[in-house]
C-alpha positions in Angstrom: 0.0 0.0 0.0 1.0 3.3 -0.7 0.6 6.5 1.4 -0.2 9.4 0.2 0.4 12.6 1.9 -2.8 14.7 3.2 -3.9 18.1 1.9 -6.5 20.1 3.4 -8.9 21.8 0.8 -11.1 24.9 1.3 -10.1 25.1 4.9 -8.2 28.3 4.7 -9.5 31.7 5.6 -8.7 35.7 5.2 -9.8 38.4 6.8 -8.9 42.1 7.4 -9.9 45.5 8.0 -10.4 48.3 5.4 -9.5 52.2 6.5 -8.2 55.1 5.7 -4.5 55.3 6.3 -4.2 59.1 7.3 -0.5 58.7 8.2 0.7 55.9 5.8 2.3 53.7 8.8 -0.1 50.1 8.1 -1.8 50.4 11.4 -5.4 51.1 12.4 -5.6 54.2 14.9 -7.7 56.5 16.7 -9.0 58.6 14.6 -8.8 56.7 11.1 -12.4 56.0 9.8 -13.2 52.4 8.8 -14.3 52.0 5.1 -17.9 50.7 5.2 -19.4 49.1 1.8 -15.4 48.9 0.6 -15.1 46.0 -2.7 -12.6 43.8 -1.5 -10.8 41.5 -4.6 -9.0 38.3 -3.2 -7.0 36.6 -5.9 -4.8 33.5 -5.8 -1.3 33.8 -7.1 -1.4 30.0 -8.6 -4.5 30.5 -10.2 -6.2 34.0 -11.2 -9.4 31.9 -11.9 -9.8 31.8 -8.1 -10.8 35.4 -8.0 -13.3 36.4 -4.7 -14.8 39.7 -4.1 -16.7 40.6 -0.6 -17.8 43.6 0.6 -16.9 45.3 4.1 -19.3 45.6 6.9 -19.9 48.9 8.7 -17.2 48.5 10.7 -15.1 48.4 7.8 -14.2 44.4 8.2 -14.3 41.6 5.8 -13.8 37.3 6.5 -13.6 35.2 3.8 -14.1 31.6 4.8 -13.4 28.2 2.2 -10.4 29.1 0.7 -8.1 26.8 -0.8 -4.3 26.8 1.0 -2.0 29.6 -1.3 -0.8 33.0 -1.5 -3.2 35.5 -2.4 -3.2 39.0 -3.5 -5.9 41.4 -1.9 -6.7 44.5 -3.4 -9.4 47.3 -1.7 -11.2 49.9 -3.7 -14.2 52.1 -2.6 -15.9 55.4 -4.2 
């Protein structure tokens, strides 16, 4: 018998928090509003096919459950 090695499938998750960066630095801070409604584009590097989109909540957060194990990009855009 041969063994094969195990691989987890749509077990992975992202998530993350969409604001306005007043002072550039990366971090969330007092005073920095929350981007409510924002489009959020998750795309894996191995496979552009496997393209997500979800929209922020009013608190400006996003989770995005099921995903495949990988690298992906994540892009945010709002009006």
């Amino acid at each position: 018998m041969t063994a094969l090695p195990a691989q987890a499938v749509g077990a992975g998750s992202i998530a993350g928090h969409v604001f306005v960066d007043a002072n550039g630095n990366g971090l969330a801070e007092p005073g920095e509003a929350a981007v409510a409604g924002a489009k959020v584009i998750v795309v894996a590097q191995a496979d552009a096919a496997h393209t997500y989109e979800i929209t922020t909540d009013a608190a400006g957060l996003f989770v995005l459950a099921g995903l495949d194990y990988g690298t992906y990009d994540v892009f945010a855009s709002a009006d």
